[in-house]
Every structure is written in structure tokens, then in C-alpha cells.
N, C-alpha and C positions, 0 to 999 in steps of 0.2 A: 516385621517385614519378612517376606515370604524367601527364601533361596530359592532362585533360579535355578532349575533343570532343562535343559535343551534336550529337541527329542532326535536322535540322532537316525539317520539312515542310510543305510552300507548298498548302495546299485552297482553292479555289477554290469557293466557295458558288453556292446555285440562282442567285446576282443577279449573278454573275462576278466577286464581292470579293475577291481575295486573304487571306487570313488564314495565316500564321506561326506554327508551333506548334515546340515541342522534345519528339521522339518520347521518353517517361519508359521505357515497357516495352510490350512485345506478348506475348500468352500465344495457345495454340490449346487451343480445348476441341472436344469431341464436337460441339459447336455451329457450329463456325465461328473466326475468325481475329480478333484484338479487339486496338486498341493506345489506351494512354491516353496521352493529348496534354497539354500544358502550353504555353498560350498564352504568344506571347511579344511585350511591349510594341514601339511602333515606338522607341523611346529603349534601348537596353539597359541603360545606365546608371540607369534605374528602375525595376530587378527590385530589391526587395527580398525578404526572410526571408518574409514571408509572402504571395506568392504560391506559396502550395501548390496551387493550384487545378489541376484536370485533368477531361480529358472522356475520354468512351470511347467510341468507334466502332466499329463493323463491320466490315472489310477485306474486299471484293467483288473478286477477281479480274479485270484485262482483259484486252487483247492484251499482250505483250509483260510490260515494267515495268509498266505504268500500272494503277492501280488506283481502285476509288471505296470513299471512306471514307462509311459512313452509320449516322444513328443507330438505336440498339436500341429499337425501339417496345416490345416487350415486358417489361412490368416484373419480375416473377419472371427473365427473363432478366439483365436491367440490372444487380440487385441479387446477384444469383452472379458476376457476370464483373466488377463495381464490388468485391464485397467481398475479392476475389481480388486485383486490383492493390491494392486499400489492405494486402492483409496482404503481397503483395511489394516496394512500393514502401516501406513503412515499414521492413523488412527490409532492403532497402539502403541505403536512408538512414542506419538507425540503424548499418550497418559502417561505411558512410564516416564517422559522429562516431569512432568507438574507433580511426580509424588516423589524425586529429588529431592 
């Protein structure tokens, strides 16, 4: 069985906060480039089962690696590229219970 590496990703907000997320999945559509985020406490030891929670952002291209993540103002957009990672990530979630 393979260990588990979460891919972790450090944003940095308009007010210069740091925030910590663990990258869940990234999909490209005809739209543009979109990855859902799963916040991650400053305690690790206080994730429990139901932080299910995730966000979805944009992926904006910059020089080099660096890139800016920003939110989807358009809701018809939102809701296609949301309903997408909920049928992918439920998808791997529910493999990873049957190999339990």
C-alpha cells in the first residue's frame, strides 16, 4: 500500500495572510484551469472525518511556476466546475473505502 502525500498549497490573500490548503483535484475545462482546495487547520491533529469542506478557484497563469488562484464570480460557471469536482472527488474517495 502506497503512503499517502497531500499536495499542500501556501495563498496568500489580498491582506497578505497566509492560508494552507491540501490541493483535493484539478480539472481543465474549455473554460480555463480550476483546482478544489481543502483547508487545512493550523493543529493537524484537529482534522477530523468531517472536514469535507473545499473551495474552488481559478488557476491564472504567471511567469515561471507562480501562479494566482482566484474566485469564480460567475455562478452558472461555479456550479459546472463545483458539480464536477463533487462527482470526482466522491469518486475517489468512495475507491479509497473498497481498498480498506
Amino acid at each position: 500500500m502506497e503512503e499517502y502525500v497531500p499536495d499542500i498549497v501556501s495563498v496568500i490573500d489580498e491582506e497578505g495572510k497566509e492560508h494552507i490548503f491540501e490541493e483535493l483535484d484539478r480539472i481543465e475545462t474549455d473554460k480555463g484551469l480550476y483546482v478544489a482546495l481543502s483547508p487545512l487547520p493550523d493543529d493537524p491533529s484537529k482534522i477530523t472525518e468531517e472536514d469535507d469542506e473545499f473551495i474552488v478557484l481559478r488557476v491564472i497563469p504567471g511567469k515561471g511556476e507562480e501562479v494566482t488562484l482566484e474566485p469564480i464570480e460567475d455562478d452558472e460557471e461555479y456550479d459546472e466546475v463545483g458539480h464536477i469536482f463533487l462527482e470526482r472527488l466522491a469518486e475517489m474517495f468512495s475507491d479509497e473505502d473498497e481498498e480498506e
